[in-house]
C-alpha positions as CSV (number, residue, x, y, z in Angstrom):
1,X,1.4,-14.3,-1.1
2,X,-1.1,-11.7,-2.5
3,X,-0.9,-13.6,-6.1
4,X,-1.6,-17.2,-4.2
5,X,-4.7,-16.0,-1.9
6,X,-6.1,-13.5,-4.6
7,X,-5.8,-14.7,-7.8
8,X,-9.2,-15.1,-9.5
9,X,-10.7,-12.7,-7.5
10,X,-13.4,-10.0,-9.3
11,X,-11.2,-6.8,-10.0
12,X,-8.0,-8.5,-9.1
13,X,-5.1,-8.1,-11.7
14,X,-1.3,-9.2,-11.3
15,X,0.0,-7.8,-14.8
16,X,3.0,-8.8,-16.0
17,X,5.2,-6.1,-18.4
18,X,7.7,-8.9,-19.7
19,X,7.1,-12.7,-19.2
20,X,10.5,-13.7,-20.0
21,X,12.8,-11.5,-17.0
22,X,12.4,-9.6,-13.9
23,X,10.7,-6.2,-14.2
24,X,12.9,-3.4,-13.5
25,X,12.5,-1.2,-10.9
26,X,11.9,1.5,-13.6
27,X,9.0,-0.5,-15.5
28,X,7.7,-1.4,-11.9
29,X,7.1,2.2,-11.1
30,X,5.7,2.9,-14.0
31,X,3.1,-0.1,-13.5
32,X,2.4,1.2,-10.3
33,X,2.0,4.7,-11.3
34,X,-0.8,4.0,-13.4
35,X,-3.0,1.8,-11.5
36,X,-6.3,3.2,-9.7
37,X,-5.8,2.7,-6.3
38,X,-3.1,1.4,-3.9
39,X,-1.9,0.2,-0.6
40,X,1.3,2.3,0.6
41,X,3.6,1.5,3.5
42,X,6.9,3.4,3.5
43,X,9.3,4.9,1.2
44,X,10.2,7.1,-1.2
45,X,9.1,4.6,-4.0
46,X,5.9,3.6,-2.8
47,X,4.9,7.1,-2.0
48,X,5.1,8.9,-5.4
49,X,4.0,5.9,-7.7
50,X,0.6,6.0,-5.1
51,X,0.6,10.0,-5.3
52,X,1.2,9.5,-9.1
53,X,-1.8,7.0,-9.5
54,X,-4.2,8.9,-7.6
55,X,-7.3,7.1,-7.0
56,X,-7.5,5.9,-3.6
57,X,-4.3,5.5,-1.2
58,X,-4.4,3.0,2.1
59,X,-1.2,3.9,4.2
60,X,0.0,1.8,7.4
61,X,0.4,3.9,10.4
62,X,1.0,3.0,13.9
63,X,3.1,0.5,13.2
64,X,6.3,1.0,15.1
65,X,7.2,2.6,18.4
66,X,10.2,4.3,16.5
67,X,8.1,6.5,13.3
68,X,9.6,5.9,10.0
69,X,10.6,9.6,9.1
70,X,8.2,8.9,5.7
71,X,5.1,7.5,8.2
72,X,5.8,10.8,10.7
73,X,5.5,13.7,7.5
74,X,2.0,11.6,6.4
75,X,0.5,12.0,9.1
76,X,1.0,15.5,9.3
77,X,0.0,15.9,5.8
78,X,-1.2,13.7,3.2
79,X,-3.5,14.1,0.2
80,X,-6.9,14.0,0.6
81,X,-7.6,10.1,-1.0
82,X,-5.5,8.8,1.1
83,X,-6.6,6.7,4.5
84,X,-4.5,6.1,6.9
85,X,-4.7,2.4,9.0
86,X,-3.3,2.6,12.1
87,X,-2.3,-0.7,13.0
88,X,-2.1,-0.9,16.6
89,X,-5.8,0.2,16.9
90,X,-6.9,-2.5,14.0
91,X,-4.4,-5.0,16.0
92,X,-6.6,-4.4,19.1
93,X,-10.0,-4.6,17.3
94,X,-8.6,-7.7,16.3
95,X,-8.1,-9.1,19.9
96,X,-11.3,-8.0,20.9
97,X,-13.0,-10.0,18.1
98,X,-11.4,-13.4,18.5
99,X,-11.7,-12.9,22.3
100,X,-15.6,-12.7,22.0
């Protein structure tokens, strides 16, 4: 989905370690793990390729009555680049605007 709506975008890359096979879980971390910013939901993998990158971290929050054990310990503590989203209050904003 991301490739089809933002492909050709300024700043937008989708890179590609080998053309011919599926990446690996081990090159995809390492992939991640270098770029400059990211956008984080849950999980062990997600969390240390973002807190590997650095840079700046976006992080779902909110998004469940039942908190993923990962989403409950980052919002208790978190590096300092990283902003957390919480869904339910974007999901409201959201109502508000198309009611208007």
């Amino acid at each position: 989905w991301c490739e089809e709506k933002l492909s050709g975008q300024p700043d937008v890359y989708f890179p590609k370690l080998n053309t011919n096979t599926t990446n690996t879980p081990q090159q995809d971390f390492i992939l991640l793990s270098q770029m400059n910013h990211s956008i984080f939901d849950y999980g062990t993998f997600g969390y240390w390729t973002a807190a590997l990158a650095g840079g700046i971290t976006m992080v779902a929050t909110n998004y469940s009555k039942k908190k993923h054990q990962s989403e409950a310990a980052i919002v208790r503590w978190s590096p300092k680049n990283w902003i957390k989203v919480d869904i339910q209050q974007l999901l409201k904003t959201n109502q508000s605007i198309n009611q208007a």
